[in-house]
C-alpha positions as CSV (number, residue, x, y, z in Angstrom):
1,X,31.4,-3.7,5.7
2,X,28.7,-6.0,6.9
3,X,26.2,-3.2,6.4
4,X,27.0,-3.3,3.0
5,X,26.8,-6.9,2.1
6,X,23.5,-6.7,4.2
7,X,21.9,-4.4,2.2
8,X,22.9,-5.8,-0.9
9,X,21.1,-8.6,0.2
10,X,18.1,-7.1,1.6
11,X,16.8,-4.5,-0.9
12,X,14.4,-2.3,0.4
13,X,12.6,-2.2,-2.5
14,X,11.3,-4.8,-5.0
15,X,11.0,-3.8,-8.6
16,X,7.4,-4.9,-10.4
17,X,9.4,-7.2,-12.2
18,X,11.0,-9.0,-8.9
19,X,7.6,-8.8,-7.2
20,X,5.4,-10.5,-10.3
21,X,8.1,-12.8,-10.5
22,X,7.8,-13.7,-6.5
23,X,3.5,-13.9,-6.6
24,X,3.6,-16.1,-9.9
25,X,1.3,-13.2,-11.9
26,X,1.8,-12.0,-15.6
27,X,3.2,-8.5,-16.4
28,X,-0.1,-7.6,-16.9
29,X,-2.1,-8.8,-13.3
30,X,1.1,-7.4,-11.7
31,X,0.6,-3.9,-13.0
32,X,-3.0,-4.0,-12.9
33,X,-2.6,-5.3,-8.8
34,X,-0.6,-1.8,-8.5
35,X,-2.9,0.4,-10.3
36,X,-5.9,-1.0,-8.5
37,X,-3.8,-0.5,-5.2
38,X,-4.1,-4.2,-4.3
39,X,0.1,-4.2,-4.4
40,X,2.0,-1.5,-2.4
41,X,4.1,0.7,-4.4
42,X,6.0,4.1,-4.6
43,X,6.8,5.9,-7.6
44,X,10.0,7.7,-8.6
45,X,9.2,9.7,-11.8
46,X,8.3,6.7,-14.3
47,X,10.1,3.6,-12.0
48,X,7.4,1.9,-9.7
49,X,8.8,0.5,-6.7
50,X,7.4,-2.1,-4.0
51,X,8.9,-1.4,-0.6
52,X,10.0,-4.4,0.6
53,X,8.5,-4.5,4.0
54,X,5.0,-3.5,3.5
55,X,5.1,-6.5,0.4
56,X,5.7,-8.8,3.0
57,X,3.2,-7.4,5.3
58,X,0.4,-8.1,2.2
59,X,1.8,-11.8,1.7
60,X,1.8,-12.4,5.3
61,X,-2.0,-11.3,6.1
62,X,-0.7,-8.4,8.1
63,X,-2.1,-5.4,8.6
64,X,-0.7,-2.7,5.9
65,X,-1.1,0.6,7.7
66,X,-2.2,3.2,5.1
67,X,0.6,5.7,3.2
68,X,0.8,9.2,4.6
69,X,-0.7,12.3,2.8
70,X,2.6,13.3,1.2
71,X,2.3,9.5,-1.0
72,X,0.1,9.1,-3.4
73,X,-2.0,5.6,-3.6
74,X,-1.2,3.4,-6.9
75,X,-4.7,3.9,-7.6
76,X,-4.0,7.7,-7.8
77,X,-1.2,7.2,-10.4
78,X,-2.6,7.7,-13.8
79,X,-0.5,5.9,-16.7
80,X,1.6,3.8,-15.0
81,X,3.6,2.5,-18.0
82,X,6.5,-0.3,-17.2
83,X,10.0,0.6,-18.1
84,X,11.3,0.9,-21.0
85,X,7.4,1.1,-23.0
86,X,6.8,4.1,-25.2
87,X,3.1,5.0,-24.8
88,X,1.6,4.8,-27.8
89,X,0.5,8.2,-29.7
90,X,1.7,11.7,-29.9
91,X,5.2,10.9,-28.1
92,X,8.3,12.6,-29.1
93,X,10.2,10.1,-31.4
């Protein structure tokens, strides 16, 4: 049962949300960190995710080794639209 409670308190990822909140940026720095690449992240469909280690790699001056092949680079992720945003234009109602 202890590896429950321990993962509950350990996420292994932060959401963009969590991870803005943590650095003290605006929604908007936060995603644009991602995009640019500056901010670790995986993407599951539409939901961005920060792994929780290599986040505290970048805020400890660590060395971030770099994803493999099969993961794409935030900065190779067109549109990356937050949660629960509608992009604006010829969307489906």
């Amino acid at each position: 049962m202890s590896d429950k409670r321990t993962l509950k308190a350990r996420p292994l990822v932060y959401t963009v949300d969590e991870v803005r909140r943590l650095l003290g940026l605006g929604k908007n720095q936060a995603y644009n960190a991602i995009r640019s690449g500056e901010i670790p992240s995986i993407r599951l469909g539409r939901l961005i995710l920060v792994p929780r280690a290599r986040f505290h790699q970048l805020v400890n001056g660590d060395a971030i080794p770099m994803p493999a092949e099969s993961e794409p680079l935030a900065a190779e992720q067109p549109d990356i639209v937050p949660a629960g945003e509608m992009r604006r234009g010829g969307g489906a109602g």
